[in-house]
Biopython code that builds the backbone (N, CA, C, O; Angstrom):
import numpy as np
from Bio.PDB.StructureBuilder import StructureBuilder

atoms = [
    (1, "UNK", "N", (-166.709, -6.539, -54.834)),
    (1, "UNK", "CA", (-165.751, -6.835, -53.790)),
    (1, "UNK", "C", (-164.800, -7.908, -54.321)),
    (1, "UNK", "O", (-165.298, -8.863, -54.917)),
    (2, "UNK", "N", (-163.387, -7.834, -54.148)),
    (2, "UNK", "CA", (-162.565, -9.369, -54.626)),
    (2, "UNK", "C", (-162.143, -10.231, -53.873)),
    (2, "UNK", "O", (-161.799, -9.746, -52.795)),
    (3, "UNK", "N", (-162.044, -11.030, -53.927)),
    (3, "UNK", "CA", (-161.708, -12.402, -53.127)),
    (3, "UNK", "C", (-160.493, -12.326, -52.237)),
    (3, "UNK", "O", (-160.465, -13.103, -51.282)),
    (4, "UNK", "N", (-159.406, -11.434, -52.433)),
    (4, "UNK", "CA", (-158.635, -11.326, -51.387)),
    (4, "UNK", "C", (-159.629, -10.122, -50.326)),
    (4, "UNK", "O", (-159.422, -10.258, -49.120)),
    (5, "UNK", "N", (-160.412, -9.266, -50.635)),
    (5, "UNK", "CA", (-160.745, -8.406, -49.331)),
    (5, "UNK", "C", (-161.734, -9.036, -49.006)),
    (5, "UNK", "O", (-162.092, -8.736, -47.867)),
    (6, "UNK", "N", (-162.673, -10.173, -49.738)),
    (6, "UNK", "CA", (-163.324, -11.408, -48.930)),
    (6, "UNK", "C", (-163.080, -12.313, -48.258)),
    (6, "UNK", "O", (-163.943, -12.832, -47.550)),
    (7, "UNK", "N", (-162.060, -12.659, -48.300)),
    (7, "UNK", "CA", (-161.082, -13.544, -47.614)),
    (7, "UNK", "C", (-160.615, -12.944, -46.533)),
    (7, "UNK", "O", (-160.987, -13.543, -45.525)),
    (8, "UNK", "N", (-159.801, -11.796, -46.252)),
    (8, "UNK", "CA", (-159.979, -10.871, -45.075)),
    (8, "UNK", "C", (-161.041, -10.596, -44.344)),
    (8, "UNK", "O", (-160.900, -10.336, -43.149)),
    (9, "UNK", "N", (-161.896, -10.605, -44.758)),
    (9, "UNK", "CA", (-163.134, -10.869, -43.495)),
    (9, "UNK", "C", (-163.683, -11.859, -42.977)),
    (9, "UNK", "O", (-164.375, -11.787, -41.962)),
    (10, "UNK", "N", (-163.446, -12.894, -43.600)),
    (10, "UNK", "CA", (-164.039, -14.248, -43.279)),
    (10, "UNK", "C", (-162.745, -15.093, -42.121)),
    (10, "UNK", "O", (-162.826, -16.088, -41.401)),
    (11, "UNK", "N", (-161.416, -13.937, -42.463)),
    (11, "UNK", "CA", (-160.600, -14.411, -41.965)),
    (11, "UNK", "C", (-160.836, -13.925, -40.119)),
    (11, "UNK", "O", (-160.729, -14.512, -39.043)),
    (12, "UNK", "N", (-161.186, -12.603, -40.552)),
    (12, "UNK", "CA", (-161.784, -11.107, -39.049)),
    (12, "UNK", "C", (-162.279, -12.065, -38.617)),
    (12, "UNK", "O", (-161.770, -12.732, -37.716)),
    (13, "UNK", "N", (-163.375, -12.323, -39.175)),
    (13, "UNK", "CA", (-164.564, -12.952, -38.267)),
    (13, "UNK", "C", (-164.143, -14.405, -37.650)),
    (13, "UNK", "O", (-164.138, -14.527, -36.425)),
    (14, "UNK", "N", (-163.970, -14.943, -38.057)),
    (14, "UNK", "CA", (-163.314, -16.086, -37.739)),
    (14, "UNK", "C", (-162.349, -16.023, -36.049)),
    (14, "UNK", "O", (-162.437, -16.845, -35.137)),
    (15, "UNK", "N", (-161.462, -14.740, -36.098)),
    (15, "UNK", "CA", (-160.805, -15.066, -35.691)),
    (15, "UNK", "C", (-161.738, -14.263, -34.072)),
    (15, "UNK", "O", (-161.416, -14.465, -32.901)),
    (16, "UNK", "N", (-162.352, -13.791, -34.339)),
    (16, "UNK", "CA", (-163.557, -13.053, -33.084)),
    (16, "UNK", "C", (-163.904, -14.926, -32.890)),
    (16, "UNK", "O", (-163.888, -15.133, -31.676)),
    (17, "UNK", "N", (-164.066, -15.672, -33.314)),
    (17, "UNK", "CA", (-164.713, -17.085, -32.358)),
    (17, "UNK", "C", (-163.598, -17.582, -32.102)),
    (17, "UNK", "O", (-163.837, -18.277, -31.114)),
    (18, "UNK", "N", (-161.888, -17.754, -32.481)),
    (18, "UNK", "CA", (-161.292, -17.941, -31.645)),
    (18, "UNK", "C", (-161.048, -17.466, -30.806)),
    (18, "UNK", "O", (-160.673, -18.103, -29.821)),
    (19, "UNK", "N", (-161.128, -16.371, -30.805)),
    (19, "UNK", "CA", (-160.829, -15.558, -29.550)),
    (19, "UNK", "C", (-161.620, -15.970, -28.143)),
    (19, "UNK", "O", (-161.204, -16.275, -27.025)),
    (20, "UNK", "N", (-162.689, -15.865, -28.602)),
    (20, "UNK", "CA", (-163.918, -16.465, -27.203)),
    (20, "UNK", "C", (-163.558, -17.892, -27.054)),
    (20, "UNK", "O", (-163.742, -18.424, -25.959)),
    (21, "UNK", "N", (-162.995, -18.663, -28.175)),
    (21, "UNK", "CA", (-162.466, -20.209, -27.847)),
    (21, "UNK", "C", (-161.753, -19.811, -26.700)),
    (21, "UNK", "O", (-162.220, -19.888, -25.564)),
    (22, "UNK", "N", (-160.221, -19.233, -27.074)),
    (22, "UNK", "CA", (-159.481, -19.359, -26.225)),
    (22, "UNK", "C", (-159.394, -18.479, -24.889)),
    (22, "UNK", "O", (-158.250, -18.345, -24.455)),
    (23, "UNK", "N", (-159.991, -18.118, -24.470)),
    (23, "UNK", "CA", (-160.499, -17.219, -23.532)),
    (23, "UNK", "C", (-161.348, -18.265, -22.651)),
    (23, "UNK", "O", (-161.018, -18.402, -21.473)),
    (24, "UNK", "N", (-162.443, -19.021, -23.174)),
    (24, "UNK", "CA", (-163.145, -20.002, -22.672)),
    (24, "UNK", "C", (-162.667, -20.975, -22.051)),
    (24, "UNK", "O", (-162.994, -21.397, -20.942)),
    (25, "UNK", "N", (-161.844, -21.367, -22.788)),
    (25, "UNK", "CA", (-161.254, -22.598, -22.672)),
    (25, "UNK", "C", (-159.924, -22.409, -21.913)),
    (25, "UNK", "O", (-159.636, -23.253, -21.065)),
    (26, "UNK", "N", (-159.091, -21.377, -22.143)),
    (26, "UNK", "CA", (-158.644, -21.018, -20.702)),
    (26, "UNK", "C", (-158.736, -20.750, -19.130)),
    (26, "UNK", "O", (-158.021, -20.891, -18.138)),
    (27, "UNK", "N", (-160.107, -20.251, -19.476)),
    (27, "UNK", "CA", (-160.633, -19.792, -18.119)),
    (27, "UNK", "C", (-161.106, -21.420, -17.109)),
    (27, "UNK", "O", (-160.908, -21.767, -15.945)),
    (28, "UNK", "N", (-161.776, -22.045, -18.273)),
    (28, "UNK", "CA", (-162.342, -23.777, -18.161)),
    (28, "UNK", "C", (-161.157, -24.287, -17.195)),
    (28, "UNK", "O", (-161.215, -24.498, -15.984)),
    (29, "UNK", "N", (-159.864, -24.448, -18.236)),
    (29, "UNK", "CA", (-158.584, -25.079, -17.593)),
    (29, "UNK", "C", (-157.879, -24.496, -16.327)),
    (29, "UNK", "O", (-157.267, -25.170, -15.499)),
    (30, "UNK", "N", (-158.052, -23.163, -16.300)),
    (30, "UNK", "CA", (-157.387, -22.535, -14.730)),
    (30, "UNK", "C", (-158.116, -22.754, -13.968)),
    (30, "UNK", "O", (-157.659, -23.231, -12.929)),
    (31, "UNK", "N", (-159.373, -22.572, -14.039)),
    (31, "UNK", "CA", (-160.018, -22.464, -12.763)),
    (31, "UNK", "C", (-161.532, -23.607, -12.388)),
    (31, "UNK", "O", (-162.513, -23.485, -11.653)),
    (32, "UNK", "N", (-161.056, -24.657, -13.308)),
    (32, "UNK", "CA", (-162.523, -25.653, -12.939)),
    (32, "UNK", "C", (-162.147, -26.679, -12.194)),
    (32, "UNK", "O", (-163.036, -27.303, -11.615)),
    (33, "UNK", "N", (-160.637, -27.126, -12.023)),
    (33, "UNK", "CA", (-160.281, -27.771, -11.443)),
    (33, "UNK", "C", (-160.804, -29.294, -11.462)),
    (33, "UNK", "O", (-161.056, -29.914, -10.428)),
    (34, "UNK", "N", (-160.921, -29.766, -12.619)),
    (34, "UNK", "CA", (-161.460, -30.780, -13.583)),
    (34, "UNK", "C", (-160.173, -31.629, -14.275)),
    (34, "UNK", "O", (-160.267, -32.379, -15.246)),
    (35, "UNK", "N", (-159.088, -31.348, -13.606)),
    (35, "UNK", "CA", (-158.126, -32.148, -14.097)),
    (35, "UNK", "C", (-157.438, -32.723, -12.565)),
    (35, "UNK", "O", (-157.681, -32.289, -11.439)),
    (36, "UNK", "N", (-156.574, -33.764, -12.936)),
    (36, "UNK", "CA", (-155.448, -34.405, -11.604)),
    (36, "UNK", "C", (-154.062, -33.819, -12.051)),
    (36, "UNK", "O", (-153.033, -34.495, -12.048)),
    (37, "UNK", "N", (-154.139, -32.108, -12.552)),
    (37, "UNK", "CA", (-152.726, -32.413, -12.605)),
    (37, "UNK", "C", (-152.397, -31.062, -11.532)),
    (37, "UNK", "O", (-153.332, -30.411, -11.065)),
    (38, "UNK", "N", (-151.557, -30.875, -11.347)),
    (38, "UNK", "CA", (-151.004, -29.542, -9.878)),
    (38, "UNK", "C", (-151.546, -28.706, -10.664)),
    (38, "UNK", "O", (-151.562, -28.617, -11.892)),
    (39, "UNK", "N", (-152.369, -27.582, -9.143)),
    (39, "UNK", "CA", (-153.218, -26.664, -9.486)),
    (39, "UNK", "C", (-151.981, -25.578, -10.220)),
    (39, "UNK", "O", (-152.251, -25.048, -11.298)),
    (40, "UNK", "N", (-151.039, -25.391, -9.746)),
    (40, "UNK", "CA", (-149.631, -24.266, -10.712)),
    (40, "UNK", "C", (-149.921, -24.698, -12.040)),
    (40, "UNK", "O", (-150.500, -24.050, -12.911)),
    (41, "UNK", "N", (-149.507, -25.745, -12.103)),
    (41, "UNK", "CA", (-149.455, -26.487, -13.969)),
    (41, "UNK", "C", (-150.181, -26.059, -14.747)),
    (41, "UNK", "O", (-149.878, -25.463, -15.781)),
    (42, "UNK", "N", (-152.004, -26.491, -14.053)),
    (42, "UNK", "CA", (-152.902, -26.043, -14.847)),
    (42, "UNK", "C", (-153.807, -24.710, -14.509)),
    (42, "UNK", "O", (-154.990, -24.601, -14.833)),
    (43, "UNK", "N", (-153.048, -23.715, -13.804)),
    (43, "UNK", "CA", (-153.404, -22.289, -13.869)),
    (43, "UNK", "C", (-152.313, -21.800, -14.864)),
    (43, "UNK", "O", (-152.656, -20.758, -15.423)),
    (44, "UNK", "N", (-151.102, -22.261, -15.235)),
    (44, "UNK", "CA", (-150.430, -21.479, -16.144)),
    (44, "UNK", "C", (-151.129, -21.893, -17.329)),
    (44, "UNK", "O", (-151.777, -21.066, -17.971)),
    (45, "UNK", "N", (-151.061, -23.025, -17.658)),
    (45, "UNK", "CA", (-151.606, -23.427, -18.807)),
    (45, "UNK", "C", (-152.887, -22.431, -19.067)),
    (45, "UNK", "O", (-153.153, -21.692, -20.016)),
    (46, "UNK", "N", (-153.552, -22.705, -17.871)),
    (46, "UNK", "CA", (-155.503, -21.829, -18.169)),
    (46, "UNK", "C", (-155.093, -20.537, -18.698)),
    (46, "UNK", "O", (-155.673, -20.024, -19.655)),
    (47, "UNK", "N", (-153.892, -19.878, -17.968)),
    (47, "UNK", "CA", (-153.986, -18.218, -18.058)),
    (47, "UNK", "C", (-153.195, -18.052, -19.694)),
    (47, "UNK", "O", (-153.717, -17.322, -20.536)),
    (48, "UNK", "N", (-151.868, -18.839, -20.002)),
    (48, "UNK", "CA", (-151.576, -19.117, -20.954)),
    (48, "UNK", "C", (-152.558, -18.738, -21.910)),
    (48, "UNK", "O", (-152.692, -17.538, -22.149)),
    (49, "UNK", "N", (-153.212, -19.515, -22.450)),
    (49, "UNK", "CA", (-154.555, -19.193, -23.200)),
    (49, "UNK", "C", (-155.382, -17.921, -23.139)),
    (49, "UNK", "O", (-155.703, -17.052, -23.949)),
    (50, "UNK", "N", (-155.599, -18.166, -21.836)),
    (50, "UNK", "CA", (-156.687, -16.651, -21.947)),
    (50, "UNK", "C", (-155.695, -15.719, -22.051)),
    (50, "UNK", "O", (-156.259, -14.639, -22.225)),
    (51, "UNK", "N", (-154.077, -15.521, -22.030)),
    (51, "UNK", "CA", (-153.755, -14.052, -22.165)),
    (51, "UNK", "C", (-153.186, -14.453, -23.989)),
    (51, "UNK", "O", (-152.632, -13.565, -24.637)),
    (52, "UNK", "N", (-153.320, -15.235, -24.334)),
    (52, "UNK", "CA", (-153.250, -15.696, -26.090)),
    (52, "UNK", "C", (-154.301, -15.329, -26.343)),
    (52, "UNK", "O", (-154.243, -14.399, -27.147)),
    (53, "UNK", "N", (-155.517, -15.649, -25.996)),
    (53, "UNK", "CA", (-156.991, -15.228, -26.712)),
    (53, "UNK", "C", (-157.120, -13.672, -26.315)),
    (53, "UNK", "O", (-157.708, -12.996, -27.159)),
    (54, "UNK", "N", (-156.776, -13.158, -25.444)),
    (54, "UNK", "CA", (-156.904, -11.708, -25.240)),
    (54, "UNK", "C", (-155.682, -10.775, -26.877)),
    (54, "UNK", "O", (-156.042, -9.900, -27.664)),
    (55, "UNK", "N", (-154.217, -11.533, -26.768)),
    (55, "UNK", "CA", (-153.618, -10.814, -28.122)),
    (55, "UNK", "C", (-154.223, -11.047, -29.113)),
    (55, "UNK", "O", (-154.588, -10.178, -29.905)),
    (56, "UNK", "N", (-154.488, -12.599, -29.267)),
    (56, "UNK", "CA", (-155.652, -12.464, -30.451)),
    (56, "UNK", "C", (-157.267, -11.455, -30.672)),
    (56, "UNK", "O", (-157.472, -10.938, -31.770)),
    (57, "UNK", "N", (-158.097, -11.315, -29.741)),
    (57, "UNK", "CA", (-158.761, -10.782, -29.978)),
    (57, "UNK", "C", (-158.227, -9.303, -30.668)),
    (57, "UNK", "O", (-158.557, -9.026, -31.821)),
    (58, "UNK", "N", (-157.271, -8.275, -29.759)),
    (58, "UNK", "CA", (-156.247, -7.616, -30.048)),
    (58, "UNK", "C", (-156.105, -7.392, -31.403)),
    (58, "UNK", "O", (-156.332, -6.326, -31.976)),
    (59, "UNK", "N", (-155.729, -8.408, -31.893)),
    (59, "UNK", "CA", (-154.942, -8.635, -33.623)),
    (59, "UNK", "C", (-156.467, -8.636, -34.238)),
    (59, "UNK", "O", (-156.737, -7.739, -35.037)),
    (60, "UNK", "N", (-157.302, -9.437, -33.960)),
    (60, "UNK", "CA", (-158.940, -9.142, -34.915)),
    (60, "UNK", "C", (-159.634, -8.106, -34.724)),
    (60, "UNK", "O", (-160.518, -8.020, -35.576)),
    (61, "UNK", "N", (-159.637, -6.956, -33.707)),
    (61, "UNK", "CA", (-160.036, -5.939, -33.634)),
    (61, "UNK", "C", (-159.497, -5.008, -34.893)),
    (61, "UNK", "O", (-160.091, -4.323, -35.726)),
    (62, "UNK", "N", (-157.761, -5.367, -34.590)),
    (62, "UNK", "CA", (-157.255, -4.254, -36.038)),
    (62, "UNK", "C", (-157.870, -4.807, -37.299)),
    (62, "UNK", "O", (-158.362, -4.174, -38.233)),
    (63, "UNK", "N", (-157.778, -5.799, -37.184)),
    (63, "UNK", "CA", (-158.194, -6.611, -38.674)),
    (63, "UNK", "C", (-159.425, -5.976, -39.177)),
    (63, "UNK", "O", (-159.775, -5.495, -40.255)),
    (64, "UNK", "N", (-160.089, -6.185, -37.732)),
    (64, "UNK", "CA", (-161.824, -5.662, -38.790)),
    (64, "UNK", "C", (-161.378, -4.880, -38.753)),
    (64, "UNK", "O", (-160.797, -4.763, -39.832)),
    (65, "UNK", "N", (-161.103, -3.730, -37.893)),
    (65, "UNK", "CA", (-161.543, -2.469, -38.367)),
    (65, "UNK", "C", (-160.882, -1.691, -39.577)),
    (65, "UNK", "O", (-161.127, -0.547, -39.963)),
    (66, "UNK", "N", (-159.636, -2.964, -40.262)),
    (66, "UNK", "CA", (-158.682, -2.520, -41.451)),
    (66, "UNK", "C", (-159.702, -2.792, -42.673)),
    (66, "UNK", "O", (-159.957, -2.234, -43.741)),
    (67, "UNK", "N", (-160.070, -3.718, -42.107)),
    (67, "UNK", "CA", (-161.110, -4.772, -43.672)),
    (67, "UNK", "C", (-162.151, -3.977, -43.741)),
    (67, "UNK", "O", (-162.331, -3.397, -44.812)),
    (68, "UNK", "N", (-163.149, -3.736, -42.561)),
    (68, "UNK", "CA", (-164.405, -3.757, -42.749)),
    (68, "UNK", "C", (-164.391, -2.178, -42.711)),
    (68, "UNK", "O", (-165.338, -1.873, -43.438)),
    (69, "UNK", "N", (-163.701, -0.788, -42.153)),
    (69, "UNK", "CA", (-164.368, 0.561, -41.909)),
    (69, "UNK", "C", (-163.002, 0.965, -42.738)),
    (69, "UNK", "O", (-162.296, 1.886, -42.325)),
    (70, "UNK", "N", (-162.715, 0.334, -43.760)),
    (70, "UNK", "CA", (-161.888, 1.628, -44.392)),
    (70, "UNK", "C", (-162.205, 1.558, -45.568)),
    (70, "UNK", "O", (-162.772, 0.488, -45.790)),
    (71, "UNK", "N", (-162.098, 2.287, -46.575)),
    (71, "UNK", "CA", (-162.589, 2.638, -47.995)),
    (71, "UNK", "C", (-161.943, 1.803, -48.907)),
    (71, "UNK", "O", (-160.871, 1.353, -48.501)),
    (72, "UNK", "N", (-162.366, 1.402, -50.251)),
    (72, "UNK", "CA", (-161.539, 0.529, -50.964)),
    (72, "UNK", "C", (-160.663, 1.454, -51.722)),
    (72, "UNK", "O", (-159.554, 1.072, -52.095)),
    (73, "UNK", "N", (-160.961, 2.269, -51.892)),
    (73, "UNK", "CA", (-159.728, 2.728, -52.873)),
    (73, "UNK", "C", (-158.467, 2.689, -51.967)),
    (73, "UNK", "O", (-157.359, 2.377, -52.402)),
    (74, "UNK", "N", (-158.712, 3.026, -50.682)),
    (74, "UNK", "CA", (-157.204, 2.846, -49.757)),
    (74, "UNK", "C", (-156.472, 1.538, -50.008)),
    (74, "UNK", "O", (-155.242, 1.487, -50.043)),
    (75, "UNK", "N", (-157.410, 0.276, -50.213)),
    (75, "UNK", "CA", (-156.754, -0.682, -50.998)),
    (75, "UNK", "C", (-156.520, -0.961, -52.072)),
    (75, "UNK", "O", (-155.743, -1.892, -52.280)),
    (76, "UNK", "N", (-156.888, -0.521, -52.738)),
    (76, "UNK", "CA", (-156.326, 0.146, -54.434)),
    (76, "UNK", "C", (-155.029, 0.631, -54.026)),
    (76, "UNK", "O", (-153.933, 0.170, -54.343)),
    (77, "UNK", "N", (-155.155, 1.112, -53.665)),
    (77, "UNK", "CA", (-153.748, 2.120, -53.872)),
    (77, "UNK", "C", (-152.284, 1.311, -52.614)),
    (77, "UNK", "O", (-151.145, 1.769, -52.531)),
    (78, "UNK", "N", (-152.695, 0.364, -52.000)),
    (78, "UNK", "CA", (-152.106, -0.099, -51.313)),
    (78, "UNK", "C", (-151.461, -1.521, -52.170)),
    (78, "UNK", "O", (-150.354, -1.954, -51.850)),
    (79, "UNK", "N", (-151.969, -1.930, -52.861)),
    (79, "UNK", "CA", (-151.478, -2.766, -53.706)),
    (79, "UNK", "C", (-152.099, -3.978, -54.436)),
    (79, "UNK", "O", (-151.418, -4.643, -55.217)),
]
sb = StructureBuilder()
sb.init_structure("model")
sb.init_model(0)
sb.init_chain("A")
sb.init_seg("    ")
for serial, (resi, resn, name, xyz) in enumerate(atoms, 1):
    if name == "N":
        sb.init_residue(resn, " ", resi, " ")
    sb.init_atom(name, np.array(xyz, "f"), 0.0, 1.0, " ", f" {name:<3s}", serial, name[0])
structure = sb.get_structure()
């Protein structure tokens, strides 16, 4: 295996725990109501995030499934 299609997965995976970061931590900020600032402010902010961690998850789904279920010669030949 070479270090750039190792690096692509470490990158996949990686980005599957941001994803649950920001999803978490969005959901935390909209709706725990654990801050003094206007509930508008910090529901955009919360949803902000969770609909960022939802494109991200999005973008690491293609990723793995580019890195991890396709054949190497397709990257051979890709460059």
């Amino acid at each position: 295996m070479n270090e750039k299609r190792m690096m692509k997965q470490i990158t996949a995976i990686f980005g599957v725990f941001m994803t649950f970061f920001y999803v978490g931590i969005g959901l935390y900020v909209a709706l725990s109501g654990a801050f003094n600032i206007d509930k508008a402010v910090t529901s955009l902010f919360g949803f902000t995030f969770v609909f960022y961690g939802i494109y991200r998850g999005f973008r690491s789904f293609q990723l793995i499934r580019d890195v991890f279920f396709s054949r190497e010669e397709e990257d051979d030949n890709k460059g």
